[in-house]
TORKOL-4160 file (C-alpha; in steps of 0.2 Angstrom, whole numbers, padded with zeros to 4 digits, m for minus):
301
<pt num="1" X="m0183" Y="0199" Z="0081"/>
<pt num="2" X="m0192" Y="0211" Z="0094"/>
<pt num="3" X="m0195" Y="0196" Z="0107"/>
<pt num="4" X="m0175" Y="0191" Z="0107"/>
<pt num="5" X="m0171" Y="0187" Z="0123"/>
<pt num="6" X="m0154" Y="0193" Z="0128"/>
<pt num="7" X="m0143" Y="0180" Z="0137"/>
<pt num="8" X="m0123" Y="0178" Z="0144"/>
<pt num="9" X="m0118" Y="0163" Z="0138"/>
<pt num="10" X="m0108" Y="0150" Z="0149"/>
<pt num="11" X="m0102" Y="0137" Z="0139"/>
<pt num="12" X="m0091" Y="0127" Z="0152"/>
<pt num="13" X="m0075" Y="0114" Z="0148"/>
<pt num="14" X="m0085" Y="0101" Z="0141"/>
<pt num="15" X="m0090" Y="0115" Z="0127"/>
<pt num="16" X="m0068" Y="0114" Z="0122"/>
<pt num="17" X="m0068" Y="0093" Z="0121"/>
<pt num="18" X="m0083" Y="0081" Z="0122"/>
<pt num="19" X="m0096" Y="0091" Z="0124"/>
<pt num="20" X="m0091" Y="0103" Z="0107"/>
<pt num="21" X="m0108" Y="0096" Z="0097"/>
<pt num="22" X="m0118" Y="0101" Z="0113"/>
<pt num="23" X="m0110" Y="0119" Z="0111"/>
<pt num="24" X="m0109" Y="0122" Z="0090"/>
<pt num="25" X="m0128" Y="0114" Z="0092"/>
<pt num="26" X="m0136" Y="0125" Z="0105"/>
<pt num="27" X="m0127" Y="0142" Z="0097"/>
<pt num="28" X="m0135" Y="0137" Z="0080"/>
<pt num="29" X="m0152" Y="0133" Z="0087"/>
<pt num="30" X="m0153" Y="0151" Z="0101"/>
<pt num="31" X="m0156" Y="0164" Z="0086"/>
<pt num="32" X="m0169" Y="0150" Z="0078"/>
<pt num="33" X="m0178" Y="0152" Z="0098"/>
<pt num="34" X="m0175" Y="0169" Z="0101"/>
<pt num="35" X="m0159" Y="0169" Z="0110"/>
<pt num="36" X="m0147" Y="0179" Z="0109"/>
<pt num="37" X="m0131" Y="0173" Z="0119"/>
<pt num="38" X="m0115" Y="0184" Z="0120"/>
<pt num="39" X="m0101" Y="0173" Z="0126"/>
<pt num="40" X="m0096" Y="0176" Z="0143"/>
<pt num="41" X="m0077" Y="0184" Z="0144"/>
<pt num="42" X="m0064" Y="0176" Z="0150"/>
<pt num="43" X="m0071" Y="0161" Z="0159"/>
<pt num="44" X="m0064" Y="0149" Z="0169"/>
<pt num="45" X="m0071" Y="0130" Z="0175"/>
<pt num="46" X="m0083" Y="0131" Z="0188"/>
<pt num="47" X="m0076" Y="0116" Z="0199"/>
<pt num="48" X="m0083" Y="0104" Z="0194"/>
<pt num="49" X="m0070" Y="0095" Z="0185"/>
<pt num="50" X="m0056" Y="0099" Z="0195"/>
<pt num="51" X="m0060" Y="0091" Z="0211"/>
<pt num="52" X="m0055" Y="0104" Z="0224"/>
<pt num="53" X="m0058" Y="0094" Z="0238"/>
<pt num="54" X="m0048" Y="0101" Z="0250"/>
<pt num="55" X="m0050" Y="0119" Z="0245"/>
<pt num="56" X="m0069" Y="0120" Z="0253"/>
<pt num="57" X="m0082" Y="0129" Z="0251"/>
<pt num="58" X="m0072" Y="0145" Z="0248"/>
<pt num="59" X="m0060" Y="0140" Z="0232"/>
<pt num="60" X="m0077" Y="0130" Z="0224"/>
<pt num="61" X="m0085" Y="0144" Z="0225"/>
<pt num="62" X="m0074" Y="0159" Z="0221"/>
<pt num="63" X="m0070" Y="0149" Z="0204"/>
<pt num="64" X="m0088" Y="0152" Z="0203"/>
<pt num="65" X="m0089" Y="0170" Z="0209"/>
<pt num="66" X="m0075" Y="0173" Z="0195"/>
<pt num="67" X="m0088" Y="0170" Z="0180"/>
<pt num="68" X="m0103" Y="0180" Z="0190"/>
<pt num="69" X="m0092" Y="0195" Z="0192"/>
<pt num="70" X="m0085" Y="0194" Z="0173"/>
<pt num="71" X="m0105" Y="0191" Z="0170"/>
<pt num="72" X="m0109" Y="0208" Z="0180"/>
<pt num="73" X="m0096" Y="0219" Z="0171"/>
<pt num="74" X="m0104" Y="0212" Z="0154"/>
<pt num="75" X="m0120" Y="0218" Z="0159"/>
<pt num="76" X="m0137" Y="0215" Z="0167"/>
<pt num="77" X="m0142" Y="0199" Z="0160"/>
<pt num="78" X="m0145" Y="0182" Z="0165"/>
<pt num="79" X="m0133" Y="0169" Z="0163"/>
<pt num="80" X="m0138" Y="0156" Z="0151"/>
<pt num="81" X="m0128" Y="0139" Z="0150"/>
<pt num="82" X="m0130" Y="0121" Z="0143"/>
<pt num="83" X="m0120" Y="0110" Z="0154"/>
<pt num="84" X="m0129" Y="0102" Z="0170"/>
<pt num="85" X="m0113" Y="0103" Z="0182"/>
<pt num="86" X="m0108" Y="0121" Z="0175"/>
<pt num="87" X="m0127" Y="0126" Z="0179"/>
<pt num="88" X="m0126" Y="0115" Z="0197"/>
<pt num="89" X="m0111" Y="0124" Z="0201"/>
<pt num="90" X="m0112" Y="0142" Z="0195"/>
<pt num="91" X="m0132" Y="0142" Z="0201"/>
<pt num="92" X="m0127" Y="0134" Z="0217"/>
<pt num="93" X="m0112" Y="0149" Z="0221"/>
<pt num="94" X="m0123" Y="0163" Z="0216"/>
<pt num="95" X="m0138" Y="0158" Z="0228"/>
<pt num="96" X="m0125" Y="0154" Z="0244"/>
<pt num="97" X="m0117" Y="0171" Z="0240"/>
<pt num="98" X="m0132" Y="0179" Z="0238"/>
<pt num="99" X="m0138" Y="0173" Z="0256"/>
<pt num="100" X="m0122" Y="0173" Z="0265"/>
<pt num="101" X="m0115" Y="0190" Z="0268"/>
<pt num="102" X="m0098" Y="0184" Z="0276"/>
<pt num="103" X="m0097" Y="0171" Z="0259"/>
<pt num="104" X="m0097" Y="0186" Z="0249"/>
<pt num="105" X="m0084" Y="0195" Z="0258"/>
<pt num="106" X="m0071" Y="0181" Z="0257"/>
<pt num="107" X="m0077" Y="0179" Z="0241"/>
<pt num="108" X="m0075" Y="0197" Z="0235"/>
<pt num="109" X="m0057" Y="0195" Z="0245"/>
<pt num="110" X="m0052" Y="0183" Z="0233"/>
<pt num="111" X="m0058" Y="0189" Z="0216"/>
<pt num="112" X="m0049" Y="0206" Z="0220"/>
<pt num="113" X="m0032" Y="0196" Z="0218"/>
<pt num="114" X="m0036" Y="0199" Z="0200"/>
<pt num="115" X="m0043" Y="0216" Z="0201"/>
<pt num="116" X="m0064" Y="0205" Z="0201"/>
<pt num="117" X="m0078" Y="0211" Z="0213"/>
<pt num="118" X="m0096" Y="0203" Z="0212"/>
<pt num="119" X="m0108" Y="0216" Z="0221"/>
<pt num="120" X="m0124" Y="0210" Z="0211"/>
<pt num="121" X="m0135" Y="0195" Z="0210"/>
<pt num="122" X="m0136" Y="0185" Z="0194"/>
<pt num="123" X="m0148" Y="0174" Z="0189"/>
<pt num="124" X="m0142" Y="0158" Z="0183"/>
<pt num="125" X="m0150" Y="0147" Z="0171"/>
<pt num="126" X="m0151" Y="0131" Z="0163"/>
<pt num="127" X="m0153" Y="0130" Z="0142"/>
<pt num="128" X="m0168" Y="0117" Z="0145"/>
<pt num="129" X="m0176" Y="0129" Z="0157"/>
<pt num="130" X="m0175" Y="0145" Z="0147"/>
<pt num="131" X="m0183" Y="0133" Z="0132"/>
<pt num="132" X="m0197" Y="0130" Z="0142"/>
<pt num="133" X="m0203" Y="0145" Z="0150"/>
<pt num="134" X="m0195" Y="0159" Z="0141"/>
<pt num="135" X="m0197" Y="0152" Z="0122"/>
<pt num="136" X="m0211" Y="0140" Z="0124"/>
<pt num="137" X="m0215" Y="0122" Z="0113"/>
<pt num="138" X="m0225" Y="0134" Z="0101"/>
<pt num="139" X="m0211" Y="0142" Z="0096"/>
<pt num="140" X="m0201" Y="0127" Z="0095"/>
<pt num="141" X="m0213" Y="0118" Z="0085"/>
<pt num="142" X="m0215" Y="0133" Z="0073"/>
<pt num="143" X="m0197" Y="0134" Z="0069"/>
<pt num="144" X="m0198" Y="0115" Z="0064"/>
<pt num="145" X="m0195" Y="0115" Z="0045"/>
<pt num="146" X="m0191" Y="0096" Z="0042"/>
<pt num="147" X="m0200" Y="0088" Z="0056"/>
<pt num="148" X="m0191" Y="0071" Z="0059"/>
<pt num="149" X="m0206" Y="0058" Z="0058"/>
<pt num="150" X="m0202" Y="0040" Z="0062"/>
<pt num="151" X="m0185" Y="0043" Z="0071"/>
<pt num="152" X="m0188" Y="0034" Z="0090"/>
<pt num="153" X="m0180" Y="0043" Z="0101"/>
<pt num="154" X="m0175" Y="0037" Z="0121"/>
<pt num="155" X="m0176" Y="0055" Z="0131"/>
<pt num="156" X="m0162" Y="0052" Z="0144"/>
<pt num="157" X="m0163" Y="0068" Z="0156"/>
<pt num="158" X="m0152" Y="0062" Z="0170"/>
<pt num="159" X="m0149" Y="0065" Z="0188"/>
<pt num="160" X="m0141" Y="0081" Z="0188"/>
<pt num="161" X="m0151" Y="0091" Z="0175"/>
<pt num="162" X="m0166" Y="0092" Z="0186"/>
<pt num="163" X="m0159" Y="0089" Z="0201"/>
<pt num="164" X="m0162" Y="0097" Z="0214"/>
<pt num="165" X="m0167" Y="0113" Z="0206"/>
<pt num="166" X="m0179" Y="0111" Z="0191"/>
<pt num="167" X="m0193" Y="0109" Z="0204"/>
<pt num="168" X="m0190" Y="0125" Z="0214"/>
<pt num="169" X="m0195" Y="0143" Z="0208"/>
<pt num="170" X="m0177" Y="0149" Z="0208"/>
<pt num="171" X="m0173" Y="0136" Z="0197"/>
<pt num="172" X="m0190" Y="0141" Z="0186"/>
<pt num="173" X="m0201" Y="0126" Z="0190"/>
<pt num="174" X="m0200" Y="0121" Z="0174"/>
<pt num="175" X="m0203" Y="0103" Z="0180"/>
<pt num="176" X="m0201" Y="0088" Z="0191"/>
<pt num="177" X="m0187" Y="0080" Z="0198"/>
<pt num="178" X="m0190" Y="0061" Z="0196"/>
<pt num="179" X="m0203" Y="0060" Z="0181"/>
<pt num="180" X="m0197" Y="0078" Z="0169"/>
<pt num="181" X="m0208" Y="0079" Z="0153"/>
<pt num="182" X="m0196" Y="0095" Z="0145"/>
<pt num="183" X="m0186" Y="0082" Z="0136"/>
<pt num="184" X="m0199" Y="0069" Z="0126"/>
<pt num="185" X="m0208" Y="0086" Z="0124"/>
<pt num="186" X="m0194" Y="0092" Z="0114"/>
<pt num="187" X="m0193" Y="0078" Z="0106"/>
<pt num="188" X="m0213" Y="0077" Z="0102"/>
<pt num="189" X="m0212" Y="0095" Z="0096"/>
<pt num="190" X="m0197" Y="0090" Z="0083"/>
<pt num="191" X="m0209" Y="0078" Z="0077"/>
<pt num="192" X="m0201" Y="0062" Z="0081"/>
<pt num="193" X="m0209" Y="0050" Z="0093"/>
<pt num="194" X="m0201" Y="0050" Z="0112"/>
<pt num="195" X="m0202" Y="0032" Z="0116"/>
<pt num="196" X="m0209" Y="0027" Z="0133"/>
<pt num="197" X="m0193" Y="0026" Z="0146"/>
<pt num="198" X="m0191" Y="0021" Z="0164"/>
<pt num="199" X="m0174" Y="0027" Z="0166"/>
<pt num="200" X="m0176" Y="0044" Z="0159"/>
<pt num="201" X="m0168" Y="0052" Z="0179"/>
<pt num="202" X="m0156" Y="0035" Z="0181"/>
<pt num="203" X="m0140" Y="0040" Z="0185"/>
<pt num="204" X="m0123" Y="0035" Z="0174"/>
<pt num="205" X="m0111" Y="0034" Z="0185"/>
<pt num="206" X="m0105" Y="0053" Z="0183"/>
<pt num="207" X="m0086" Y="0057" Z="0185"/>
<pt num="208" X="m0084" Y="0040" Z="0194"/>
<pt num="209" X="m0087" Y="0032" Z="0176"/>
<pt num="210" X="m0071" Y="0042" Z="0170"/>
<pt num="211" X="m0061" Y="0035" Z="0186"/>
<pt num="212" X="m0067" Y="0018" Z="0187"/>
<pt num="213" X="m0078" Y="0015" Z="0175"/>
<pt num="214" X="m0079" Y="m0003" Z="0178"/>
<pt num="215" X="m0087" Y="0003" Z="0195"/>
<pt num="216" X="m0102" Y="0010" Z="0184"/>
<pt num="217" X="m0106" Y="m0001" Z="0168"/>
<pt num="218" X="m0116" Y="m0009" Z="0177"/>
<pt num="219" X="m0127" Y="0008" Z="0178"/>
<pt num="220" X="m0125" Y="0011" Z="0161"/>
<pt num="221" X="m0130" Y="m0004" Z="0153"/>
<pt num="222" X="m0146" Y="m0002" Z="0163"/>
<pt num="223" X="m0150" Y="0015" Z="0152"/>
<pt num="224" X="m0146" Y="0006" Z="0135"/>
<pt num="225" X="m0156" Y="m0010" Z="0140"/>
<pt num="226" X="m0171" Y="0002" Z="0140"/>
<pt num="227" X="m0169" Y="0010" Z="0124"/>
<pt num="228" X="m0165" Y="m0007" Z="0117"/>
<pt num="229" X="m0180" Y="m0014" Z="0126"/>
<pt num="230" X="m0190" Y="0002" Z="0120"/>
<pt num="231" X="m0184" Y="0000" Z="0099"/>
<pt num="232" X="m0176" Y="0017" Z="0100"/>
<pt num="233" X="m0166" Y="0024" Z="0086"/>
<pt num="234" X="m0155" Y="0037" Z="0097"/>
<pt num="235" X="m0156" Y="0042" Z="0114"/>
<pt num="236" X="m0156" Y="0058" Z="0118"/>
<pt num="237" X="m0150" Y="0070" Z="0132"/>
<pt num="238" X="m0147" Y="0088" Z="0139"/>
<pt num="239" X="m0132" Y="0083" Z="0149"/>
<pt num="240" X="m0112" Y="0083" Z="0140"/>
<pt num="241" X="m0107" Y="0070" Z="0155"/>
<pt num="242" X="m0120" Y="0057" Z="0151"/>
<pt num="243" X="m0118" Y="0060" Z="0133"/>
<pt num="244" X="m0101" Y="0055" Z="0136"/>
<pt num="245" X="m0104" Y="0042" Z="0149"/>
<pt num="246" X="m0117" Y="0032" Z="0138"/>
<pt num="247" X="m0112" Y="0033" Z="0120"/>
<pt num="248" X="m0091" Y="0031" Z="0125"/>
<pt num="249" X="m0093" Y="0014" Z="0136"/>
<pt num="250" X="m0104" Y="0004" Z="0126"/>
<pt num="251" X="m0090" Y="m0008" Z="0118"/>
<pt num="252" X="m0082" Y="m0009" Z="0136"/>
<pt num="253" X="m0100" Y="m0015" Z="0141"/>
<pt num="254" X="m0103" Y="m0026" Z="0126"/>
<pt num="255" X="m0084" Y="m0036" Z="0129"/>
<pt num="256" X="m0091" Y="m0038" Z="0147"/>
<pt num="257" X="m0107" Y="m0041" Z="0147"/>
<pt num="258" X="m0108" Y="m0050" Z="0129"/>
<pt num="259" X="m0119" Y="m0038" Z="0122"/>
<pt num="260" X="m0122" Y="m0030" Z="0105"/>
<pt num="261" X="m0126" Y="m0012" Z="0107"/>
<pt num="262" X="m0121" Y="0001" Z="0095"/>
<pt num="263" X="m0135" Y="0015" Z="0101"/>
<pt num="264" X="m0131" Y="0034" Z="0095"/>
<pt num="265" X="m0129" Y="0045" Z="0107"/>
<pt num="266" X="m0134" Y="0064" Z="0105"/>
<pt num="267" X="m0139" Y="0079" Z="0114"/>
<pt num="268" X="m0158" Y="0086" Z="0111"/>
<pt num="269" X="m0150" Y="0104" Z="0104"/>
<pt num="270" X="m0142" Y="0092" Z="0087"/>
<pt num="271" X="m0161" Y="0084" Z="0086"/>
<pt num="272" X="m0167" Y="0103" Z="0085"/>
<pt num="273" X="m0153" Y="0108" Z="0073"/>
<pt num="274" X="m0158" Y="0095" Z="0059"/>
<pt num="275" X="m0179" Y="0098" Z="0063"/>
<pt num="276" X="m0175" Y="0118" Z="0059"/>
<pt num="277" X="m0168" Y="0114" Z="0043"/>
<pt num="278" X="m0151" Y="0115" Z="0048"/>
<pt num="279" X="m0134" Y="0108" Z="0043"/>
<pt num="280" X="m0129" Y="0089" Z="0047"/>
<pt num="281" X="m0112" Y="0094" Z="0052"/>
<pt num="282" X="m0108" Y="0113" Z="0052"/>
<pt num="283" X="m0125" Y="0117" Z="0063"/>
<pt num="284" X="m0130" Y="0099" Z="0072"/>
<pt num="285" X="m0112" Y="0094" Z="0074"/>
<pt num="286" X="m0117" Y="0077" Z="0070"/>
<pt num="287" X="m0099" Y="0072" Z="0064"/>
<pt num="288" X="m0095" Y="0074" Z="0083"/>
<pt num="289" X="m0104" Y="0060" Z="0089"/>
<pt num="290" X="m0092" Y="0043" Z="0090"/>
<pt num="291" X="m0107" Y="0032" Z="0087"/>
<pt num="292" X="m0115" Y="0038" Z="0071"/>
<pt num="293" X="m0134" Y="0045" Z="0072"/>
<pt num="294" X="m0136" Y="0036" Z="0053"/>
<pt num="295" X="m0154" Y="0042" Z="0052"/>
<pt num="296" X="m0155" Y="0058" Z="0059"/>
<pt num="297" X="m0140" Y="0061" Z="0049"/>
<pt num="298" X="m0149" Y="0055" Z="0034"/>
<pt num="299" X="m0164" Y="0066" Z="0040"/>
<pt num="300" X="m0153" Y="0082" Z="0039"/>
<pt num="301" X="m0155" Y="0093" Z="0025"/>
């Protein structure tokens, strides 16, 4: 295509272990959108699953700086990834390099252990964000070839996704931080019907659900009483943690709390796979999900 857009792709842990659909999902949709994503090199976590609590500032983001000065030796592109924490993170360490000259001294000092220097500025960006203002619902909509009519789906942004940058122009102002559209649009555009839901920016409990989950049921029981309440097929979401989060706890909430539910779970990139025609499992990764999407899988050619 002439209008490809040209991307470094991040795809983050979560791409190597629970979020793996969210990955093989978004790579199968980019060409469909006009995105081109060349895997970034040698990558490393960006923090946010390692906790480096007493490192500071400078370890967090030097681990950071490591994957923007890989990015600047691949070339002058933005990076593009599909994770909300590898997006906070790697986002978050190019703007305080950026405007902290010291910062990127100390920095620099540390990546030239392994022969690394980042001297540019990258623009980071999230998936969701570079679907909305760079591709456009058009464009999604027109690559729609089995438009999924009568799936109910619960659009479950989040906390981090949008937060706190989706609202600000560095982070493209693609929309707002406590009431986000992107998402049911998405949903809308595949041509299944994005339920009304309160809870769309409720938070899951995050990494404290993997520590202590019993500390946080509490919180996700609150986003699957809503899709309940709402008669939703699926719930959908951007983010590999909530993904995680809300499909993995549900029997430890149903032993506790005496409930039923049994709600798939699946990121909005898997609806988009099945909506362009593509395949169940090797495009959509639906045989990834723990808690089976029976009709969006039924829906996939």
């Amino acid at each position: 295509m002439s209008d490809t857009k040209k991307f470094t792709y991040y795809p983050g842990c979560s791409s190597q272990g629970s979020g793996a659909h969210l990955d093989r999902s978004l790579r199968a949709i980019a060409p469909k959108l006009g995105i081109e994503m060349e895997e970034l090199e040698d990558w490393n976590c960006c923090g946010a699953s390692v906790g480096l609590i007493e490192g500071g500032q400078l370890a967090t983001t030097a681990l950071s700086g490591r994957n923007l000065a890989q990015a600047q030796a691949q070339g002058p592109r933005d990076i593009i990834t599909g994770c909300a924490a590898c997006y906070l993170n790697t986002y978050g360490a190019a703007e305080k390099i950026k405007a902290d000259v010291k910062l990127r001294e100390n920095v620099n000092e540390a990546l030239g252990a392994g022969g690394l220097k980042y001297d540019e500025d990258r623009n980071v960006r999230h998936a969701c964000e570079v679907i909305v203002n760079d591709v456009g619902l058009d464009r999604v909509k027109e690559a729609v070839t089995n438009p999924l009519i009568g799936l109910k789906v619960a659009g479950y942004v989040g906390c981090q996704t949008v937060r706190p940058f989706a609202q600000t122009e560095g982070g493209g102002a693609y929309d707002t931080f406590d009431s986000p559209e992107f998402l049911d649009n998405f949903i809308e555009a595949c041509g299944a019907e994005a339920v009304a839901y309160d809870v769309k920016t409720a938070c899951c409990g995050g990494s404290v659900a993997v520590m202590k989950p019993e500390k946080t049921l509490h919180l996700i029981k609150k986003i699957l009483d809503a899709a309940k309440e709402a008669e939703a097929d699926i719930i959908a979401t951007p983010c590999p943690l909530c993904q995680t989060n809300v499909e993995m706890y549900q029997d430890a909430i149903n032993k506790q709390y005496g409930t039923d539910f049994n709600i798939p779970v699946v990121f909005y990139s898997q609806i988009m796979a099945v909506a362009f025609g593509m395949d169940g499992k090797k495009d959509a990764a639906l045989d990834q999900n723990i808690i089976k999407a029976t009709k969006l899988e039924a829906a996939a050619k």
